[in-house]
C-alpha positions as CSV (number, residue, x, y, z in Angstrom):
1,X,0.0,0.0,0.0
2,X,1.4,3.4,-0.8
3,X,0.0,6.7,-0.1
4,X,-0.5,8.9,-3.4
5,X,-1.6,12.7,-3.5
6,X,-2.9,12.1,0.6
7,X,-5.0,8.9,-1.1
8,X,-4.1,5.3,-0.4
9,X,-3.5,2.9,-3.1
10,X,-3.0,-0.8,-3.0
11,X,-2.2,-3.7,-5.1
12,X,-3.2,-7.3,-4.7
13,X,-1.9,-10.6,-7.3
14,X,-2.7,-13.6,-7.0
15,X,-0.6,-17.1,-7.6
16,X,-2.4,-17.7,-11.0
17,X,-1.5,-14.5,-12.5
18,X,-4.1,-12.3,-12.0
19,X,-3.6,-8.7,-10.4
20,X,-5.5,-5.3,-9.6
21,X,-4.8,-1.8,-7.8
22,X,-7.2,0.5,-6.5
23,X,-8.3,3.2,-4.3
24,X,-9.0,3.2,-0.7
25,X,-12.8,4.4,0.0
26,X,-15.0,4.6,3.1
27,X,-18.6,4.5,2.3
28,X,-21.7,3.3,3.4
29,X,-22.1,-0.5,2.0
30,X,-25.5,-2.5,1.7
31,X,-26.6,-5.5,-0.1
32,X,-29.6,-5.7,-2.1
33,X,-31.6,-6.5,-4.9
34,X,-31.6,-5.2,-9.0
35,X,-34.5,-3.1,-8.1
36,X,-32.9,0.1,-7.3
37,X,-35.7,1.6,-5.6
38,X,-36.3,-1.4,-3.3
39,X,-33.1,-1.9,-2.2
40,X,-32.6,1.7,-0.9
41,X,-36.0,1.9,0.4
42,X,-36.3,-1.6,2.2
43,X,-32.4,-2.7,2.6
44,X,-30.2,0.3,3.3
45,X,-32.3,1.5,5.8
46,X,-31.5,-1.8,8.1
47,X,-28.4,-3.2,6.0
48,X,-26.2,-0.4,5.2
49,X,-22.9,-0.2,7.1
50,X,-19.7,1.9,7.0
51,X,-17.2,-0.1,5.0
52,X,-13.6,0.5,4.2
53,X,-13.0,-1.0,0.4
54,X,-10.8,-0.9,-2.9
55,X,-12.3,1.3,-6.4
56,X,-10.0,-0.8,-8.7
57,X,-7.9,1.8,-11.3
58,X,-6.3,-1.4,-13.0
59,X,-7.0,-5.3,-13.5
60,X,-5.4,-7.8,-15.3
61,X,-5.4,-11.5,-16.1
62,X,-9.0,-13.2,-15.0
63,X,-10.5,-10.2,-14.1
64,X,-10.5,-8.3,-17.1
65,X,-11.4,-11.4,-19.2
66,X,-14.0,-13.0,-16.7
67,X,-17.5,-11.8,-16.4
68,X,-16.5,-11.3,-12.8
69,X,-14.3,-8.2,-12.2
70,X,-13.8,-8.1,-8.9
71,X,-13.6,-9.8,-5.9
72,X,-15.3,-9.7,-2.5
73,X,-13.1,-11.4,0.4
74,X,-14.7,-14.1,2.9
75,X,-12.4,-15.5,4.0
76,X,-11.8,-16.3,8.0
77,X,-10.5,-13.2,8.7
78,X,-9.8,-11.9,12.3
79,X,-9.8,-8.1,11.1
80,X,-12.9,-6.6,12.3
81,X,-12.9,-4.8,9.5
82,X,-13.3,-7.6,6.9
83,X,-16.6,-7.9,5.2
84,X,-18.7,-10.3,7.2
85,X,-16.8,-9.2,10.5
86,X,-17.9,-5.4,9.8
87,X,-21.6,-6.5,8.9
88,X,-21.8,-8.2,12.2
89,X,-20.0,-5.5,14.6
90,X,-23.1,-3.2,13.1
91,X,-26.0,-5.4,13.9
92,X,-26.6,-5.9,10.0
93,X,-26.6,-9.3,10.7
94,X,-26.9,-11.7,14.0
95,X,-24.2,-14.5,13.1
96,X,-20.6,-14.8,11.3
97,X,-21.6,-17.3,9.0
98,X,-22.7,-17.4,4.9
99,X,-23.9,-19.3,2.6
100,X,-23.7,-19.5,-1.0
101,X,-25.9,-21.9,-3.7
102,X,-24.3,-21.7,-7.2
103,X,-24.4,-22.3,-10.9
104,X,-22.7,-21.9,-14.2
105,X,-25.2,-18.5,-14.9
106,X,-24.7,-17.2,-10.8
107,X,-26.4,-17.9,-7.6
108,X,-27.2,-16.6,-3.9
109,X,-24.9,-15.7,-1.5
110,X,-26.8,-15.2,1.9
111,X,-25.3,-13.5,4.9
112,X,-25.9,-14.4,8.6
113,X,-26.8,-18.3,7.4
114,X,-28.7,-19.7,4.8
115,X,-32.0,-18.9,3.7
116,X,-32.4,-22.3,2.0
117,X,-35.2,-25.4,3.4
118,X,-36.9,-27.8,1.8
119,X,-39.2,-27.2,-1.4
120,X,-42.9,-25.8,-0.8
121,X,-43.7,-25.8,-3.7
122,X,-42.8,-22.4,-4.8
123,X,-39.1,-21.7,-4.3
124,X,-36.8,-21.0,-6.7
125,X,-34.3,-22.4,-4.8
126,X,-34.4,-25.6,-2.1
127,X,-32.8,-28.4,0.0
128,X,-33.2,-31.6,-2.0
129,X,-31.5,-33.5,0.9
130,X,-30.9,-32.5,4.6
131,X,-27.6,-30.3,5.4
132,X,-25.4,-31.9,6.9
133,X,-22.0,-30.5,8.9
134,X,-18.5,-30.8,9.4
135,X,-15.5,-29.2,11.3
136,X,-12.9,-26.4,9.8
137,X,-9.5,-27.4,10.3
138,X,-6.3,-25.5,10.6
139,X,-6.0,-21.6,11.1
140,X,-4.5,-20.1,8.1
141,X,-8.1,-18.6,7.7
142,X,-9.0,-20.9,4.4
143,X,-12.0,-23.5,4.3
144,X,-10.1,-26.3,5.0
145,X,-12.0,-29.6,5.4
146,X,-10.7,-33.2,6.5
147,X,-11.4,-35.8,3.8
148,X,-12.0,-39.5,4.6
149,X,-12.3,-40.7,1.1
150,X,-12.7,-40.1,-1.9
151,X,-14.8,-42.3,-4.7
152,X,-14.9,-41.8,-8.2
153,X,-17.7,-44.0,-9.2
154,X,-18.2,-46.8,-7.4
155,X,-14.6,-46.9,-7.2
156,X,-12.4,-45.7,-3.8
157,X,-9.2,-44.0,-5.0
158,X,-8.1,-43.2,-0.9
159,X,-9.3,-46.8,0.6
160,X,-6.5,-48.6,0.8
161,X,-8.6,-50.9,2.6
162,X,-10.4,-52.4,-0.1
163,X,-7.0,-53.2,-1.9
164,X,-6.1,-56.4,-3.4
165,X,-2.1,-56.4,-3.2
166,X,0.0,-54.4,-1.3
167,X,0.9,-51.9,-4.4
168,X,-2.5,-50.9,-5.2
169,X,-2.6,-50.6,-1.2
170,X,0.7,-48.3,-0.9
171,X,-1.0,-46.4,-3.7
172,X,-4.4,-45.5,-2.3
173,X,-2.7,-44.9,0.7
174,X,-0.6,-42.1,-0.8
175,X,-3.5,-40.9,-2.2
176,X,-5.3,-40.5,0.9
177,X,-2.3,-38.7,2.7
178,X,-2.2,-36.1,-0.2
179,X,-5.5,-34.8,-0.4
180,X,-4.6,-34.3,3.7
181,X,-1.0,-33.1,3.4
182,X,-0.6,-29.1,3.2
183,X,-3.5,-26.9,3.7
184,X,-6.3,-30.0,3.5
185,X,-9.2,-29.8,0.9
186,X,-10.2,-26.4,0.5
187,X,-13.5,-24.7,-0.5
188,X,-13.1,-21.9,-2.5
189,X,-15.7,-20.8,-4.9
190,X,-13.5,-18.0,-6.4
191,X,-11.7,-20.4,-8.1
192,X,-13.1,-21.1,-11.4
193,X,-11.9,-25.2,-11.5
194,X,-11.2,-28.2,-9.2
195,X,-7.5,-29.2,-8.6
196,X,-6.6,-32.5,-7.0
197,X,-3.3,-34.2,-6.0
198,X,-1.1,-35.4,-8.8
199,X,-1.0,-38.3,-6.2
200,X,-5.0,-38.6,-7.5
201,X,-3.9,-39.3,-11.1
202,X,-3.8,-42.5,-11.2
203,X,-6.7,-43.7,-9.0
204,X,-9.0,-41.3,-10.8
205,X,-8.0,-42.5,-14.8
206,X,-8.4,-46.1,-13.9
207,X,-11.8,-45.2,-12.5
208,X,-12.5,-43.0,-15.5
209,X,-11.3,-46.0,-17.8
210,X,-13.5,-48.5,-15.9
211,X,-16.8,-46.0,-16.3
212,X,-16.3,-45.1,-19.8
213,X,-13.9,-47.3,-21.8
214,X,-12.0,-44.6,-22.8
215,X,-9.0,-42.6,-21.6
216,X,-9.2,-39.5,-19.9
217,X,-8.2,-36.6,-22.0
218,X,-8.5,-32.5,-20.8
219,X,-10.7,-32.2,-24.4
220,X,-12.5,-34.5,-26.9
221,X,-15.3,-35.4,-28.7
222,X,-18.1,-37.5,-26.7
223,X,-21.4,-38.9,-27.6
224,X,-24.4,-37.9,-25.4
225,X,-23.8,-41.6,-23.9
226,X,-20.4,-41.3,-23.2
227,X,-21.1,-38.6,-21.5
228,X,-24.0,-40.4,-19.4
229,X,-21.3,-43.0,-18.5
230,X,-19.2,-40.6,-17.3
231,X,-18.5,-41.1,-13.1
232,X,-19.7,-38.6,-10.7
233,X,-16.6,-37.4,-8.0
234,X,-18.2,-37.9,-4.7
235,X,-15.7,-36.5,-1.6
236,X,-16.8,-37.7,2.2
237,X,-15.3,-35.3,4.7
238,X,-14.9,-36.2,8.7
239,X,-17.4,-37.7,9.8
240,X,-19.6,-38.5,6.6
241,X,-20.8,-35.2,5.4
242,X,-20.4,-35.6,1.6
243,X,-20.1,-33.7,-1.4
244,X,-21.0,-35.0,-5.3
245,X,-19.2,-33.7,-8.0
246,X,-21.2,-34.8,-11.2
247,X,-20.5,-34.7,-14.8
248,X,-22.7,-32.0,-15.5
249,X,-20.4,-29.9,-13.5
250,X,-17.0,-30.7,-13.8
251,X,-17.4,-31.1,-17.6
252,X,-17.4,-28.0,-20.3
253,X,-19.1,-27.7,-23.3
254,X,-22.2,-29.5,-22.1
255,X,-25.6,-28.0,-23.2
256,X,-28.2,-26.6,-20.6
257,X,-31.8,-26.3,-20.5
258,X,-32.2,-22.6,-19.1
259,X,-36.1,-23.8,-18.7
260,X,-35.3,-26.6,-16.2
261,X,-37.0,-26.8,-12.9
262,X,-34.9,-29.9,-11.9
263,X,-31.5,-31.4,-12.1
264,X,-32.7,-33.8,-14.2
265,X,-33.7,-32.0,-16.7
266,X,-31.0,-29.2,-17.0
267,X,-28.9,-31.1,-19.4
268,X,-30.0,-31.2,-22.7
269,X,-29.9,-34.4,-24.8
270,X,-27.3,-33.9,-28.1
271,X,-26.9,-35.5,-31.2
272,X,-23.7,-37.0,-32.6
273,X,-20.4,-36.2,-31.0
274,X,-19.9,-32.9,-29.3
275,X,-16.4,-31.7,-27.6
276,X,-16.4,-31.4,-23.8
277,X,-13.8,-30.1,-21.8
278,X,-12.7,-31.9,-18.3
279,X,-12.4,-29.0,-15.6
280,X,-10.4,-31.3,-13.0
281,X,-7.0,-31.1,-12.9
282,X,-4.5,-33.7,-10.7
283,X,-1.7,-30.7,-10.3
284,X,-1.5,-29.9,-6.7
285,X,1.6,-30.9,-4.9
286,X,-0.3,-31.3,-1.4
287,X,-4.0,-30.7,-0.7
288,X,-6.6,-30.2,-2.9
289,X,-8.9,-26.8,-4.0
290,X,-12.3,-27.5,-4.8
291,X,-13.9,-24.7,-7.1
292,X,-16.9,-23.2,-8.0
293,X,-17.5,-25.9,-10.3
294,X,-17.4,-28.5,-7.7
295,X,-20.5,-26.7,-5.6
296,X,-22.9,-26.0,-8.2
297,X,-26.4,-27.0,-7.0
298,X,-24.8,-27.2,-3.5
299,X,-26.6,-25.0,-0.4
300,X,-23.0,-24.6,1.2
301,X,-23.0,-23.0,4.8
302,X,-20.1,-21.4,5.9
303,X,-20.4,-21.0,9.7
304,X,-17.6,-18.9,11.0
305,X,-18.6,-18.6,14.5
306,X,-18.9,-22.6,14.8
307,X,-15.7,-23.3,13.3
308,X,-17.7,-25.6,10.8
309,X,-19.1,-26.1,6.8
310,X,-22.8,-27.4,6.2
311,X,-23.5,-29.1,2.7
312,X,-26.9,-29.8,1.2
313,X,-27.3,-30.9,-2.3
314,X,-29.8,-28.5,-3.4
315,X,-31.6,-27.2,-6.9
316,X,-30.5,-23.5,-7.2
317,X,-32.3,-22.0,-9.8
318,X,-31.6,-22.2,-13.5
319,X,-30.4,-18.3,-14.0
């Protein structure tokens, strides 16, 4: 940070590239609606707070190619000036926890919990199983989660249980130790893909293989059954809260039904061969990130003051 004609400019980059500078501001800060009028007239009364934050003068990389240009920190922070900190200090809202339910077009975020239940029959959003919970760990102030295995298909690339000589066991076992070395699995939804350990490689081709009878390739050319044969990613943090990374979301390029009402029916059926993109990536030395693409159709409940993440597979909109 560097003062500049008695104003305060700062500069942030990120590992992948990415950078931005901007202006420190103080101004009032509320979270509404795209209806102008009602979000001044029925949120800023109750909502607004006095927030310190950047006016970005430059961006590079992702942010001036992405449809996002910006970036609004939630992480754990202990600075009581940090977003979710600030909109608790002013009574804006009663708890230090989020939530946000994605898809590929957007999403909710909800602040103080989550707004999400089960259907009523009118909700645009909803629960489609129970939430269900499971501890932070580590203090870097990051989402890290403890997994306990991880199954791609029917098939357990961590277990090395369920091995049938001791190399496939040694394997697994590696496997299991890597998505737990460094900084854990992490949630992080400002990260576009999902990235795995390279230890994950193996396990997750041979599983791949098994499903499809083909190999697994970053980009090619798949049939609409191909891609129904495809296996879903399915992660099971301590003690059994689990998350389900399907084809639908970890694959590019597939066509969406902007009318559906259901899971079911958001892909759309294709004809001939059509080229798909796989948006999983076995690169991390230690630990894994999981993306945005890895909680689409997810009600996922950061809960800061509990220390813990709740996970409900959830339908959240179409839009």
């Amino acid at each position: 940070m560097q003062e500049k004609d008695q104003s305060c400019v700062f500069h942030q980059k990120y590992l992948e590239g990415s950078s931005w500078t901007a202006m420190e501001f103080e101004d009032f800060l509320w979270l509404g609606t795209w209806d102008q009028q009602e979000t001044i007239e029925e949120y800023m009364p109750y909502l607004a707070i006095p927030f310190t934050f950047g006016c970005q003068t430059s961006v590079t990389g992702h942010f001036a190619k992405q449809y996002a240009n910006g970036i609004l920190g939630m992480a754990r922070s202990l600075d009581e000036n940090a977003f979710l900190n600030a909109m608790v200090k002013s009574n804006a809202i009663e708890r230090a926890a989020f939530a946000t339910c994605l898809t590929r077009m957007g999403g909710t975020l909800s602040l103080g919990g989550s707004g999400l239940a089960r259907n009523d029959g009118g909700a645009r959003q909803y629960h489609l199983e129970p939430m269900t919970f499971t501890n932070i760990i580590q203090d870097h102030g990051l989402y890290s989660l403890k997994v306990n295995k991880v199954l791609v298909g029917d098939f357990c690339i961590t277990c090395a249980e369920d091995a049938t000589n001791d190399k496939e066991r040694i394997a697994r076992r590696a496997t299991l130790l890597a998505f737990r070395a460094g900084k854990g699995v992490l949630l992080d939804s400002g990260t576009t893909d999902t990235f795995l350990p390279k230890q994950a490689h193996r396990g997750l081709g041979k599983a791949w293989r098994a499903a499809t009878g083909l190999s697994m390739q970053e980009t090619r050319v798949y049939t609409y059954g191909q891609f129904r044969s495809m296996p879903d990613i399915r992660m099971v943090f301590h003690p059994n809260t689990t998350i389900v990374i399907p084809p639908s979301s970890y694959m590019d390029g597939v066509p969406r039904d902007l009318n559906a009402t259901t899971l079911e029916e958001e892909v759309k059926r294709w004809a001939g061969s059509r080229k798909l993109t796989m948006r999983v990536y076995c690169e991390e030395p230690k630990g894994a990130v999981l993306g945005a693409n890895a909680m689409y159709h997810y009600d996922v409940l950061y809960d800061l003051q509990d220390k813990r993440i709740g996970l409900a597979r959830s339908f959240c909109g179409n839009q």
